[in-house]
Residue, then its C-alpha position, 0 to 999 in steps of 0.5 A: x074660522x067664521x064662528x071665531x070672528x063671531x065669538x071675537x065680536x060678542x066678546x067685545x060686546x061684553x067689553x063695550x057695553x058697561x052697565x053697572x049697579x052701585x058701582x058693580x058691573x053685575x050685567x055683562x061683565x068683562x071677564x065673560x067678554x074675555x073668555x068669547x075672546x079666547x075661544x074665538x081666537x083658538x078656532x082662529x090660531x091654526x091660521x094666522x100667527x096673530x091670533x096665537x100670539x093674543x090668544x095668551x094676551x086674552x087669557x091673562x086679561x080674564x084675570x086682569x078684567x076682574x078688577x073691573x067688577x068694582x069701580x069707587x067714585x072719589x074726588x079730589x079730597x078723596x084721591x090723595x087719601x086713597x093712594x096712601x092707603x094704597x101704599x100702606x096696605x102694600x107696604x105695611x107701612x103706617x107712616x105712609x098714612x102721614x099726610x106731607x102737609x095738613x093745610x099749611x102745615x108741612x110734616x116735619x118728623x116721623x117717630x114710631x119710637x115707643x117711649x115718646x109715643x106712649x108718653x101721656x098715652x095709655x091703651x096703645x098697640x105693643x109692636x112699634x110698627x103698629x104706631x107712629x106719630x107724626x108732627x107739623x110745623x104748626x104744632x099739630x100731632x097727629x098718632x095713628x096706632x093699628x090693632x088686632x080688629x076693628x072692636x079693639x080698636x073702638x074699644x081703646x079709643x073709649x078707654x083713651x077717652x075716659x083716661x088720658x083724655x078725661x078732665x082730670x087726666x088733661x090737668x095732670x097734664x097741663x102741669x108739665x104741657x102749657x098749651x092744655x091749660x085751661x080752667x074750662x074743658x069741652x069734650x063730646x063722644x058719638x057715634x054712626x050705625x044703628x046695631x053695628x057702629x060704623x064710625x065713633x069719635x071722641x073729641x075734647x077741646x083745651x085752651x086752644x088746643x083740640x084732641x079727636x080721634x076717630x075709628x071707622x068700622x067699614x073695610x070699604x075703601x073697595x066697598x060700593x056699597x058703602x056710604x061715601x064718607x066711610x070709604x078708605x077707612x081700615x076697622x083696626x086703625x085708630x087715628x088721634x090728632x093734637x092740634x088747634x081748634x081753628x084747624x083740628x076740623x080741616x085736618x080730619x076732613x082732609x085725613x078722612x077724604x071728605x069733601x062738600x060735593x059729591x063730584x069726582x072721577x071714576x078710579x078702579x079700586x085695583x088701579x095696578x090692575x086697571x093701569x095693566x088691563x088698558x094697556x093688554x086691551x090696546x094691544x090686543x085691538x090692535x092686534x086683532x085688526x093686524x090679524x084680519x090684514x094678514x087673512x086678507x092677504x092670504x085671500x087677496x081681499x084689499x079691499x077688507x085689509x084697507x078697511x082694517x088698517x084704516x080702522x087700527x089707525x083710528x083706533x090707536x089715534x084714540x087709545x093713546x090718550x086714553x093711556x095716558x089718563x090710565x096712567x095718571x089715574x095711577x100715578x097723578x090721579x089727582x092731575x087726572x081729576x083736574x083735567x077731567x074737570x077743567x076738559x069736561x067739555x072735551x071729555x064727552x066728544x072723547x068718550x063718543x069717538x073712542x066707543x065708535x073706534x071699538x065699535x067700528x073694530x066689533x063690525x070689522x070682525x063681522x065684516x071678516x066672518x060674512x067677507x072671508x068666510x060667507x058659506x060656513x055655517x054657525x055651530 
């Protein structure tokens, strides 16, 4: 029974302490912490039914706890961006990607009709649900069209742009469109990446009017490893918008999720996950301080039990706040970056009080090894 305690405290060790390398917590991982947890809680489950109960709970958390491996940093530019995408991925709905409005432009209508989308536009995908347009109140088009891999969607932008975005191309159209014409016509290509581009545009300016579209190589909006303006991109999208020069700039900046700083708050990359892994951890918390309450009474130690309903309270006081941000990390996650920016001054006393009521609950299961258990021996 003592080595169980001791096991329950490493594991929460491997918990607590987060120590991470480019996003990546490659030094003490959860999941190592969760599987001390199971093998603690077995030696203690032929004693009290608490500990049968969790021993479950801490197995699925293994699982969940893997999701932890990798954290991404976004701001508020970025957590809008990246829930789309989340839907979309889930879904396999493009149309998910359609921002509801682009700086004071509200999106009012969606098409994935194939005749209007290939009007005037050649290179794109067969299926109808690897392409939908969307167009807003200010005139702004905005196409997002979804091929096989990421080199033949590179490969369709540079057709598109040496076709129905060439300068013959824009004044066969400006025939039939009056907004494209325009005696002079401005355009420019380019690209990142050194061997393998890891991001291309193209981009030609008409009277008024601004094409761009641009394609991103990296499959990274999970990737710590990458830079921070290639996250939350797919290789086989390609994005396409019509709209005003004043404008078309702000539109892709707010498409691509960038922002001018690199501030923002920490969101798991698997944030259903993430949201599921708090819950399963404040349970199982609060379990482990109810099951050294129940041992104390089958060995008549007040003392410890009071020690331990003291310390679950503490505990919980703390944990439901923290909750509540796990849930709006899911759901608002752009309420939580406002809460984090305007309470910043809150934030760090927070995070110091909560680590101390872990802490407090890792020396409670200490205290229960050397208190109910003083004379057995550590295999």
């Amino acid at each position: 029974m003592r080595v169980g305690f001791i096991r329950i405290f490493w594991g929460l060790f491997f918990v607590v302490l987060d120590l991470r390398i480019n996003s990546v917590d490659l030094f003490l991982p959860d999941f190592v912490g969760y599987i001390l947890i199971v093998n603690g809680l077995g030696r203690l489950a032929p004693y009290d039914e608490w500990f049968r109960r969790l021993r479950p709970i801490a197995m699925i958390m293994i699982v969940v706890s893997l999701s932890d491996l990798v954290e991404i940093e976004v701001d508020a530019n970025q957590v809008p961006k990246l829930r789309q995408e989340w839907t979309s991925m889930v879904t396999g709905d493009l149309g998910t990607l359609l921002p509801e409005e682009l700086k004071h432009a509200d999106l009012v209508r969606i098409t994935r009709d194939g005749s209007a989308i290939d009007a005037n536009r050649t290179n794109n995908p067969e299926r109808e649900q690897d392409k939908v347009l969307g167009e807003y109140s200010d005139g702004t088009v905005l196409l997002i069209l979804r091929y096989a891999s990421g080199d033949e969607a590179l490969e369709a932008m540079e057709k598109k742009g040496y076709a129905e975005y060439s300068n013959d191309a824009i004044r066969k159209r400006a025939e039939t469109d009056a907004s494209f014409r325009s005696d002079k016509l401005y355009g420019r290509q380019g690209s990142a990446g050194s061997e393998i581009k890891t991001n291309a545009y193209w981009t030609v300016e008409v009277a008024d009017r601004s094409i761009q579209q641009w394609w991103n190589r990296g499959r990274s909006w999970w990737n710590p490893f990458a830079g921070r303006y290639q996250r939350g991109f797919s290789d086989r999208l390609l994005y396409i918008l019509e709209g005003y020069r004043t404008s078309a700039d702000e539109y892709r900046a707010l498409l691509e999720g960038k922002s001018e700083n690199g501030s923002g708050v920490k969101v798991n990359a698997f944030p259903t996950l993430s949201t599921v892994n708090a819950f399963l951890e404040t349970f199982l918390l609060w379990g482990l301080c109810s099951g050294v309450m129940s041992l104390c009474m089958s060995f008549n130690n007040y003392g410890l039990m009071q020690m331990a309903r003291r310390r679950r309270a503490f505990y919980m006081v703390l944990a439901v706040p923290a909750l509540a941000v796990s849930l709006l990390s899911f759901i608002a996650p752009e309420i939580l970056f406002k809460v984090a920016r305007d309470g910043v001054a809150l934030l760090v006393p927070y995070v110091i009080l909560f680590l101390l009521s872990v802490v407090l609950i890792m020396g409670l299961m200490r205290r229960a090894a050397n208190t109910l258990f003083p004379n057995q021996p550590i295999p």
